[in-house]
C-alpha positions as CSV (number, residue, x, y, z in Angstrom):
1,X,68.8,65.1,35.6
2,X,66.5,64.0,32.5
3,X,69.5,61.3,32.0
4,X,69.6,60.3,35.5
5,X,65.9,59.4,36.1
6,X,65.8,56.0,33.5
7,X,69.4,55.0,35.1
8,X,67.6,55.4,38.5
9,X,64.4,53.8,37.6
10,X,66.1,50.8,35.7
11,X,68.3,49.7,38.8
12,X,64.9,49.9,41.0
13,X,63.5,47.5,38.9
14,X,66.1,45.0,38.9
15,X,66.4,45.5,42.5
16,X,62.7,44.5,42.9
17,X,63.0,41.2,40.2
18,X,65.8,40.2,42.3
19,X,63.6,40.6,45.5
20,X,60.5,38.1,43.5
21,X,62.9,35.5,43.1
22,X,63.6,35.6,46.6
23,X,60.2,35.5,47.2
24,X,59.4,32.7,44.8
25,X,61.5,30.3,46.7
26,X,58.8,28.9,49.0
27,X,56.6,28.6,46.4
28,X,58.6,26.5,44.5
29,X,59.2,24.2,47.5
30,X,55.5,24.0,47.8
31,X,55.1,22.7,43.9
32,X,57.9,20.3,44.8
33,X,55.5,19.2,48.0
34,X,52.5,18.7,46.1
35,X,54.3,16.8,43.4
36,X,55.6,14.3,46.2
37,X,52.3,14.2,47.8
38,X,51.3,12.6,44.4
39,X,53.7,9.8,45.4
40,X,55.2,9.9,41.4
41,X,57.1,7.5,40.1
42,X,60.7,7.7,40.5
43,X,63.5,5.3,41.0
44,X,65.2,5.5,44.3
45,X,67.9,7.7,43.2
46,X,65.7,10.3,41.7
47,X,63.8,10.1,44.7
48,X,67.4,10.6,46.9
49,X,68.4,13.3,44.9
50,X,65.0,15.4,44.9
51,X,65.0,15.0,49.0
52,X,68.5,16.5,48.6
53,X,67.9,19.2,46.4
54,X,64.6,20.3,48.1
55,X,66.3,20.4,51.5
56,X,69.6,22.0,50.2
57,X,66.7,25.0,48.4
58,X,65.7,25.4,51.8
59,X,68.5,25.8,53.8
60,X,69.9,28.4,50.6
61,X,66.7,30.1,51.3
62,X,66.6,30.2,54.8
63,X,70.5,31.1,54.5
64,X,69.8,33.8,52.0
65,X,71.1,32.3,49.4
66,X,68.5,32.7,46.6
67,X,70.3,31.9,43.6
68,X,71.5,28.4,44.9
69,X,67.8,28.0,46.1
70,X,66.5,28.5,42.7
71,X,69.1,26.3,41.1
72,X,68.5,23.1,43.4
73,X,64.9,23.5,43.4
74,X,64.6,24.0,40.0
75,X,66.9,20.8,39.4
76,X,64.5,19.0,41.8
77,X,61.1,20.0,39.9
78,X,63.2,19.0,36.2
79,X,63.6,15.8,37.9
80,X,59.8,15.6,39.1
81,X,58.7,16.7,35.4
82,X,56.9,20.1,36.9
């Protein structure tokens, strides 16, 4: 039992990281928001590719998808420079 408690308690808290980045989703579509609110300077591309990647986050998200969520919006805020 002594052995089985930090197995226990070690998969809780992964389970719980994985459930923040979840959670961290909108918030990252919200930096991505402000930033374009800002009206930067990008080249057409860029500014293609962001549109893309931010909606693609969303519809991961909404679809459950976190990891693909993180990864385009992530790729969308390297872009923006945040």
């Amino acid at each position: 039992m002594r052995k089985l408690f930090p197995i226990l308690t070690a998969v809780l808290l992964c389970g719980a990281t994985g459930m923040a980045f979840a959670h961290n989703c909108p918030n990252e579509m919200k930096a991505i928001d402000a930033k374009l609110s800002t009206k930067p300077a990008l080249s057409q591309d860029d500014a293609a590719k962001v549109a893309k990647l931010r909606a693609d986050g969303e519809a991961y998200h909404k679809a459950g998808n976190h990891d693909e969520a993180m990864k385009s919006l992530l790729e969308a805020k390297k872009i923006l420079g945040i």
